[in-house]
ZAMARGU-4260 file (C-alpha; in steps of 0.2 Angstrom, whole numbers, plus 5000, padded with zeros to 4 digits):
<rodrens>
0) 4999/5176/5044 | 5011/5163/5051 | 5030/5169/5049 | 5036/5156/5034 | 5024/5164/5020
5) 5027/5185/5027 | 5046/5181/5026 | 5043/5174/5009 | 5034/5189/5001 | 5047/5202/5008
10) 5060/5193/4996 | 5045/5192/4984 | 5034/5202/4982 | 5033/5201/4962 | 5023/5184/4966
15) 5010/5192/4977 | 5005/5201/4958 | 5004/5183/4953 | 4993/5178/4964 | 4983/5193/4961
20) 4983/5187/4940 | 4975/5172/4949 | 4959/5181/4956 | 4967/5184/4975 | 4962/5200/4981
25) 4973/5210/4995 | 4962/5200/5010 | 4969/5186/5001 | 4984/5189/5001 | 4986/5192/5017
30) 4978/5176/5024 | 4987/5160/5029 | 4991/5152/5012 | 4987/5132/5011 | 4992/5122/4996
35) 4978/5108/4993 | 4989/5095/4983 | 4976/5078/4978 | 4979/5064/4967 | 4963/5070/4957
40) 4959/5066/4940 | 4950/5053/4928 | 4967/5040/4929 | 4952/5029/4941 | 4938/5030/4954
45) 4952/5033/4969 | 4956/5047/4959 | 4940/5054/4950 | 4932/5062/4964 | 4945/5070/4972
50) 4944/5088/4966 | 4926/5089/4972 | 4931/5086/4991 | 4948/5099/4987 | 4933/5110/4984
55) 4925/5105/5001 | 4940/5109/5010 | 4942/5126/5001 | 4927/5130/5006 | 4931/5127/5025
60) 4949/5135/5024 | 4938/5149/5016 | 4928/5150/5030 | 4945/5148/5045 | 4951/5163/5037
65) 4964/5154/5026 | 4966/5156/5007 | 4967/5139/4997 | 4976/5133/4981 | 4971/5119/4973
70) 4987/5108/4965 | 4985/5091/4959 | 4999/5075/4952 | 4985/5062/4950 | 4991/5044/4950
75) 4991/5029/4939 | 4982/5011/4943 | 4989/4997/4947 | 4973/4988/4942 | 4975/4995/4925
80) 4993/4995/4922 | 4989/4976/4927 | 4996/4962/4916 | 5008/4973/4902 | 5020/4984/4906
85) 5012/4999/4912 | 5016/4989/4930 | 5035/4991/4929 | 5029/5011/4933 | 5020/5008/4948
90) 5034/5010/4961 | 5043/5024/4951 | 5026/5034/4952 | 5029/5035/4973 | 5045/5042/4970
95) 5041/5055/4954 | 5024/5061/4966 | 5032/5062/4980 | 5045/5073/4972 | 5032/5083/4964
100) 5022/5089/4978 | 5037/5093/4988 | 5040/5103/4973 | 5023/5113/4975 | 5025/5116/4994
105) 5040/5122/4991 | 5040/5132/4974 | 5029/5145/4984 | 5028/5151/5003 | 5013/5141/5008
110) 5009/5141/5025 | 5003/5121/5027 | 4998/5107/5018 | 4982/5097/5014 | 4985/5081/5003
115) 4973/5071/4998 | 4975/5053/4990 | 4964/5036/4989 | 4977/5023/4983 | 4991/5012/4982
120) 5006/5024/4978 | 5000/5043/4978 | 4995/5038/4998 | 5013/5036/5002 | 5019/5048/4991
125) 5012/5061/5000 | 5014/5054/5019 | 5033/5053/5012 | 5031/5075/5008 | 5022/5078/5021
130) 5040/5072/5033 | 5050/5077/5020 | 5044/5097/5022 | 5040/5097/5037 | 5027/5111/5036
135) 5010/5109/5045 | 4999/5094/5036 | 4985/5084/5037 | 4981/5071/5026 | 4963/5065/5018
140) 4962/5050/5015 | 4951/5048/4999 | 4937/5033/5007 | 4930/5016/5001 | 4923/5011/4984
145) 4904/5004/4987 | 4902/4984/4982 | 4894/4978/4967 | 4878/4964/4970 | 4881/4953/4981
150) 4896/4963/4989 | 4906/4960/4973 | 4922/4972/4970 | 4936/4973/4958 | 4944/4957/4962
155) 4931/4948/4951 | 4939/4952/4936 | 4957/4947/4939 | 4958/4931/4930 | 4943/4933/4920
160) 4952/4933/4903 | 4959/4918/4906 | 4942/4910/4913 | 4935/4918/4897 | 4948/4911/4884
165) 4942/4894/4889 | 4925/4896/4890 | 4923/4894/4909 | 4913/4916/4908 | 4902/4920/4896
170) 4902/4936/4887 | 4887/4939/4893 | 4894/4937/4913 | 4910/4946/4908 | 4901/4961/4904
175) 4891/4964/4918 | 4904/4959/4929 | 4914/4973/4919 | 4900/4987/4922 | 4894/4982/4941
180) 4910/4975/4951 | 4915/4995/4953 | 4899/5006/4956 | 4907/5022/4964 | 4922/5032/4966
185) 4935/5026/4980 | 4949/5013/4983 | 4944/4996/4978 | 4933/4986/4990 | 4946/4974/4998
190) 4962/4975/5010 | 4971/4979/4996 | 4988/4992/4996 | 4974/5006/4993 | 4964/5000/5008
195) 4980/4996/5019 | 4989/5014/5014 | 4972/5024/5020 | 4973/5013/5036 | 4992/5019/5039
200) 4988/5037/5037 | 4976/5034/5050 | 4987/5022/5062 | 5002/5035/5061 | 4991/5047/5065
205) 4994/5057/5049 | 4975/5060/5045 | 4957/5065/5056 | 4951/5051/5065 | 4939/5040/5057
210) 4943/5045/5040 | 4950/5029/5033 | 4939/5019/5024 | 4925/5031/5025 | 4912/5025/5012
215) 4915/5036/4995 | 4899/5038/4988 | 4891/5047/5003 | 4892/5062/5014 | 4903/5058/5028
220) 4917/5060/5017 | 4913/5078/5011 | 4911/5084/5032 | 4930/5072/5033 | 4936/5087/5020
225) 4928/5100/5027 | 4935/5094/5044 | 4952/5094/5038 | 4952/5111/5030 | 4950/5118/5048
230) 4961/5107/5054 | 4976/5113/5044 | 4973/5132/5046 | 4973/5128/5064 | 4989/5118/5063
235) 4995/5131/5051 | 4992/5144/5067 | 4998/5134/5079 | 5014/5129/5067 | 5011/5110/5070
240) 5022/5102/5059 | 5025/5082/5057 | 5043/5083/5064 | 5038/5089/5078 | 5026/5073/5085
245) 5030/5057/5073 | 5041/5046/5084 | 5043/5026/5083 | 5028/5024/5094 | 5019/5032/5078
250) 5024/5017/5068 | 5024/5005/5078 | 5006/5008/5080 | 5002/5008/5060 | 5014/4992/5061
255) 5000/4985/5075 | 4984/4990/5063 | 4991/4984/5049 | 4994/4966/5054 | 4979/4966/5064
260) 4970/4971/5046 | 4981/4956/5040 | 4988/4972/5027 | 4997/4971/5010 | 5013/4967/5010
265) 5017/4982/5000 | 5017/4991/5016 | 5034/4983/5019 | 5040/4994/5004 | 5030/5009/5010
270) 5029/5011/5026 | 5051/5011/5028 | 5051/5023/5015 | 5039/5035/5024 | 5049/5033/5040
275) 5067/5035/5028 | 5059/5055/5030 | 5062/5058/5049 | 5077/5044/5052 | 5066/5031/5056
280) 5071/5012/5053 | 5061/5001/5052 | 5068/4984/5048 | 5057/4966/5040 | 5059/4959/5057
285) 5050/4971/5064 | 5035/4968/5054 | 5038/4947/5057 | 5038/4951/5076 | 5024/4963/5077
290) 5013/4947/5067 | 5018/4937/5078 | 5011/4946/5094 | 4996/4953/5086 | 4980/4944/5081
295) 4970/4947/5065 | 4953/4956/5068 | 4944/4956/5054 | 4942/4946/5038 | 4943/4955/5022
300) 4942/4952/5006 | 4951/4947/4995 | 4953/4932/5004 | 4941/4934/5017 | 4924/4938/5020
305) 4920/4959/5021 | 4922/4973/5009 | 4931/4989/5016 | 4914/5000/5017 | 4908/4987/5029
310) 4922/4986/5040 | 4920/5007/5041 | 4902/5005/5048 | 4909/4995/5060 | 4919/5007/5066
315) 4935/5007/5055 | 4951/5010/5062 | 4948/5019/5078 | 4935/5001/5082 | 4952/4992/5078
320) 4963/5003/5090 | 4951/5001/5106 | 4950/4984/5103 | 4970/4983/5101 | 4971/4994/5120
325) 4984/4992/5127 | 4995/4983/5111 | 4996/5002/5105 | 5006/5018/5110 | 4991/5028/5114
330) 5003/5042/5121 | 5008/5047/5102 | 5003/5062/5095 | 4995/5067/5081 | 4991/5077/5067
335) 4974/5084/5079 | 4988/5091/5090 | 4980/5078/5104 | 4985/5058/5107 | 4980/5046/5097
340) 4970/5039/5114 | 4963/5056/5116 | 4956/5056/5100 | 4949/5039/5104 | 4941/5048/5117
345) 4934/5061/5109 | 4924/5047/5097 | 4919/5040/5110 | 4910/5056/5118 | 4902/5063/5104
350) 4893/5047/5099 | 4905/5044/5084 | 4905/5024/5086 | 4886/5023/5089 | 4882/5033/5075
355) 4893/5024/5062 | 4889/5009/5068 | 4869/5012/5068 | 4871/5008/5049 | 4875/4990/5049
360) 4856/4989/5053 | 4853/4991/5035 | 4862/4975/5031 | 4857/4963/5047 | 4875/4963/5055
365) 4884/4970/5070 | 4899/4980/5074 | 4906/4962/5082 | 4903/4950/5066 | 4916/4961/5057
370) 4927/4968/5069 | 4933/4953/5081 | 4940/4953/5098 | 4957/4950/5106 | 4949/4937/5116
375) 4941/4928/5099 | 4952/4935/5084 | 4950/4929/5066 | 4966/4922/5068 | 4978/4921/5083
380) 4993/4930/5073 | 4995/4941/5060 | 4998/4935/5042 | 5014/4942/5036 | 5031/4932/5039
385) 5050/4938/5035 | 5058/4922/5026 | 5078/4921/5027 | 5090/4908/5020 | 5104/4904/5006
390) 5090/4910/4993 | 5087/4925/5002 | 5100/4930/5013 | 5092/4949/5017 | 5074/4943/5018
395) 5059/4938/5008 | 5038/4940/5013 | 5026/4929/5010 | 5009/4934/5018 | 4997/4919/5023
400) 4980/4922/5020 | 4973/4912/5008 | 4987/4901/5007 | 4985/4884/5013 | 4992/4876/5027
405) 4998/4860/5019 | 5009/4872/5009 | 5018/4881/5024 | 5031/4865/5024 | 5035/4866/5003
410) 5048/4857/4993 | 5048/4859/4974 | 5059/4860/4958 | 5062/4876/4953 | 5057/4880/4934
415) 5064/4899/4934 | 5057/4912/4923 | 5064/4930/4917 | 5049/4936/4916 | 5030/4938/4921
420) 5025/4935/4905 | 5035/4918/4900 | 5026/4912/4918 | 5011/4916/4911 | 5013/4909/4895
425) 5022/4894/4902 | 5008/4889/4915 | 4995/4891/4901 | 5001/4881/4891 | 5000/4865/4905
430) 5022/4867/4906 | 5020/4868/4925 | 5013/4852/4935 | 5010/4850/4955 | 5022/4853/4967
435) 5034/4865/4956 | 5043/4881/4964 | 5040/4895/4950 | 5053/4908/4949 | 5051/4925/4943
440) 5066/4934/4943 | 5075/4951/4937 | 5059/4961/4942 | 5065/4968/4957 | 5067/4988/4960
445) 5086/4988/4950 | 5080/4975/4937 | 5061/4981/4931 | 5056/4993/4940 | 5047/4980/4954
450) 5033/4977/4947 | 5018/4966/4952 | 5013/4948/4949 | 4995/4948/4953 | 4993/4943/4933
455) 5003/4926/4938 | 4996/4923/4955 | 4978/4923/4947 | 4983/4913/4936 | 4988/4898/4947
460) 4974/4905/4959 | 4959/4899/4944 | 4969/4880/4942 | 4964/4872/4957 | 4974/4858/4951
465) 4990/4869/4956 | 4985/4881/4967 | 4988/4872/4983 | 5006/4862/4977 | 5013/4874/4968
470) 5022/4892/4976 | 5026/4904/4967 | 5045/4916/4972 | 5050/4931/4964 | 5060/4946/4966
475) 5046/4958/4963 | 5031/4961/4974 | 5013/4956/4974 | 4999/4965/4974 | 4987/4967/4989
480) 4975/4956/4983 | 4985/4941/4981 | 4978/4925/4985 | 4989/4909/4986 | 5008/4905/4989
485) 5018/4917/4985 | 5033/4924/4990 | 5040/4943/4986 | 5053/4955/4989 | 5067/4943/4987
490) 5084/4949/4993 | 5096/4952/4986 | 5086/4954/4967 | 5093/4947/4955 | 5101/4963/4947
495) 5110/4966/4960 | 5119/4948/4960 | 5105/4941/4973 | 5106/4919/4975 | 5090/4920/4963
500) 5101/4927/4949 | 5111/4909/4950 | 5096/4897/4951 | 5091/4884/4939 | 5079/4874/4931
505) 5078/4857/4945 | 5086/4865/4958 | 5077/4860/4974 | 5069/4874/4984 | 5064/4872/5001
510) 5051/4883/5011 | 5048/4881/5030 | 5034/4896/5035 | 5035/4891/5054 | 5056/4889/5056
515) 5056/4906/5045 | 5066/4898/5031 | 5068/4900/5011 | 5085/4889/5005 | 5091/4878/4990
520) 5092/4862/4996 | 5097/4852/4981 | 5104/4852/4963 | 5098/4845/4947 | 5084/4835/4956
525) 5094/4829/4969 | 5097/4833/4988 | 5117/4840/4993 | 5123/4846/5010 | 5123/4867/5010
530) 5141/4868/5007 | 5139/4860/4990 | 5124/4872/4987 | 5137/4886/4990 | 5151/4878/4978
535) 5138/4876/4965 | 5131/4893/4965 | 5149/4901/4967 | 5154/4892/4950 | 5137/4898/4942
540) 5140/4917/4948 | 5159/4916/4942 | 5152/4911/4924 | 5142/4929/4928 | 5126/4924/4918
545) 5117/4942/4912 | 5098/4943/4913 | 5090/4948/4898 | 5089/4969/4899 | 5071/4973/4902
550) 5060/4988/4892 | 5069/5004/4895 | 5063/5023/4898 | 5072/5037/4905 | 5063/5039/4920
555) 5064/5021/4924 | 5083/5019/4921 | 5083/5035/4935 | 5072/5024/4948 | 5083/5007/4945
560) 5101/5016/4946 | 5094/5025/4962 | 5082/5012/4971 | 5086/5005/4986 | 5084/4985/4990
565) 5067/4979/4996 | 5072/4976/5013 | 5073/4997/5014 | 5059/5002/5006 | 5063/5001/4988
570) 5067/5021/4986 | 5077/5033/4979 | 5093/5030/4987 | 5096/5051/4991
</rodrens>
């Protein structure tokens, strides 16, 4: 028994009666303890089939001469909570999970930690507690959804209510889009923030090898929980805690992966936050000059070519990271108590790659049509770029796959909404012609909650007649499977007295991807020198203009007094 659960029990040994209420026997009770904390539950399919690998790696803590105890805080979708207001929650939840599985660590003397999570917020919820206690961890990521015929996925549905209200899909197709594009439990096929956060707990080093991405609906995903179940009694022995090996070279290496994955933007939010637990900073720029050095690899969809099961048989993350070489800290350790080139190496002897890779056979590809080289990269740099200027003065992201490069050099009239849904309803009902710059405002962390756009960016993404003249800027963030111009995590938001706050209709908004810019270059229609700009928006902020006060519940008035800006994660300030 490692020290931290003996010490526990002399200073309680009521709960060791408890745990006996709870069927543990004395041999029980005397073993390590380990608290295996999912995100299980019927909330989706990242979530649904998570209590049946919690039982696999009971099972394999059973037999390492641990005792398990299964805890759960399942998580909410963004896919569902798409498109009403269910989305202003989606942040808050990283927060409120994280807090509750710190809470179930530490409410009894366990003696390590297994977490295990498929998708967008509950992945960097429980990276965030496993830094934040500090006690022996490993991480499951909770694998890829399989595709729907024809390698569709989720994605096909975002949009189709419009494509449907105008009689562009059937009934008949929007049914059996609805009952075929998600044909399994697992994250959503695409490089969305689900697929991107299961690569981090890889990249950091956080999770087994291998394990992110690994198809749902098989087997290799039960052995990955059994695999971890030893793996955290060891740990749990050997009182190897995350503290102990997570240093900069960690991030800077899921930093690397995740722009040569060409990842979700929403990694900007999460990936700061997760570092915030062990002093890390981790600053926008970083992730600019990391894009600029590193080459996409493979194409996903949305915008690409391959679903995330694919891209696992072609050997995942660990293919990606001996590709990458020398680009990485392969000296950083991990949760398997080696280097994360040690564990490359260990693949690498025991066949791992050549027997993953042998299943691409069943669809006619190789390893090399998905995951590119250095030499011949899908793309010479990665996708995300850190935009600065008087609009933005601590930072906004735009991430350029799927958008068009006649749209990189942009200048439009802003038409500014205070909400998602008067963009919407604007842009359906033909208010918003070519060559417009659509503001949505008030919906960053302190003003909504930071919600998603992925209801708006579909929108102009199924109007080809805007979809390449129009960009869309806003305070909030976007999903990972936006497609088109758009640019998030403006900063400072709005609520907090931000140069979008100011803005008005026929202002003139200037974007220049490759200089790095986002300004106002021009009033009422009409082009003015930047010191005009900066007259005119000091008269608009001292008339103090209040944006309209957004749907209110206790939990969400908590996150937006206490969240931080954008630029640092968007978290509880604490």
């Amino acid at each position: 028994m490692s020290c931290r659960s003996q010490y526990l029990r002399t200073v309680n040994y009521q709960g060791d009666g408890l745990r006996a209420g709870a069927c543990w026997d004395e041999g029980d009770l005397a073993k390590p303890q380990i608290l295996i904390d999912t995100a299980h539950g019927d909330s989706h399919p990242g979530s649904i089939h998570l209590g049946r690998l919690a039982e696999e790696a009971k099972l394999s803590v059973a037999e390492s001469r641990g005792k398990a105890a299964l805890y759960a805080v399942t998580d909410m979708c963004d896919g569902i909570a798409m498109a009403h207001d269910g989305m202003n929650y989606s942040l808050v939840s990283r927060e409120i999970m994280a807090f509750m599985y710190e809470i179930h660590a530490l409410a009894s003397p366990f003696d390590g930690c297994l977490f295990m999570a498929s998708c967008d917020k509950s992945i960097p919820a429980q990276l965030m507690a496993m830094l934040r206690l500090d006690l022996p961890s490993v991480h499951v990521p909770g694998g890829a959804m399989l595709s729907g015929p024809d390698f569709m996925s989720s994605e096909i549905l975002y949009g189709a209510g419009d494509r449907f209200a105008k009689g562009e899909l059937t009934q008949q197709a929007l049914s059996y889009y609805t009952m075929n594009c998600c044909p399994s439990a697992g994250a959503c096929q695409f490089m969305g923030t689900a697929s991107t956060m299961q690569t981090m707990s890889e990249a950091l080093g956080l999770s087994l090898p291998g394990n992110a991405l690994v198809p749902a609906y098989g087997m290799h995903i039960n052995r990955y929980a059994r695999q971890a179940g030893r793996q955290i009694v060891a740990n749990a022995g050997q009182d190897l805690r995350p503290r102990r090996f997570m240093t900069k070279k960690n991030f800077v290496n899921a930093l690397t992966v995740h722009a040569a994955l060409g990842g979700s933007t929403n990694a900007l939010l999460h990936l700061p936050a997760i570092a915030h637990e062990v002093g890390i900073e981790i600053s926008q720029e970083e992730f600019d000059a990391v894009n600029r050095r590193t080459p996409v690899l493979v194409s996903f969809k949305t915008g690409g070519q391959w679903p995330t099961e694919l891209f696992w048989y072609a050997g995942g993350v660990p293919a990606v990271m001996r590709e990458l070489g020398d680009m990485l800290h392969l000296d950083a350790m991990t949760v398997t108590g080696k280097t994360a080139g040690e564990n490359l190496a260990d693949l690498e002897n025991s066949g791992w790659f050549q027997a993953v890779q042998s299943y691409l056979v069943n669809y006619r590809l190789t390893p090399s049509d998905i995951i590119k080289t250095r030499r011949k990269p899908v793309k010479p740099q990665g996708n995300i770029r850190i935009l600065k200027g008087n609009l933005a003065p601590d930072g906004a992201v735009i991430k350029l796959s799927g958008v068009d490069e006649a749209i990189h050099s942009f200048q439009g009239e802003a038409k500014v909404f205070d909400s998602e849904e008067e963009a919407v309803a604007a842009l359906l009902r033909g208010d918003i012609g070519p060559g417009t710059a659509v503001f949505i405002r008030g919906e960053g962390p302190k003003g909504s909650g930071m919600p998603e756009m992925l209801r708006t960016t579909e929108a102009f993404w199924n109007m080809p007649e805007l979809s390449k003249s129009v960009a869309l800027f806003t305070d909030g963030r976007f999903s990972g499977a936006t497609r088109g111009p758009a640019v998030g995590h403006i900063a400072p938001e709005a609520a907090e007295g931000g140069p979008i706050a100011y803005l008005e209709d026929g202002d003139l908004i200037k974007m220049d991807v490759a200089a790095r810019r986002l300004d106002v270059v021009g009033v009422n229609g009409l082009p003015v020198p930047p010191e005009e700009v900066e007259r005119v928006f000091a008269v608009r902020k001292a008339r103090k203009p209040s944006l309209p006060t957004k749907a209110d519940t206790p939990v969400l008035r908590l996150y937006k007094k206490l969240a931080l800006g954008t630029d640092r994660g968007g978290g509880f300030g604490l």
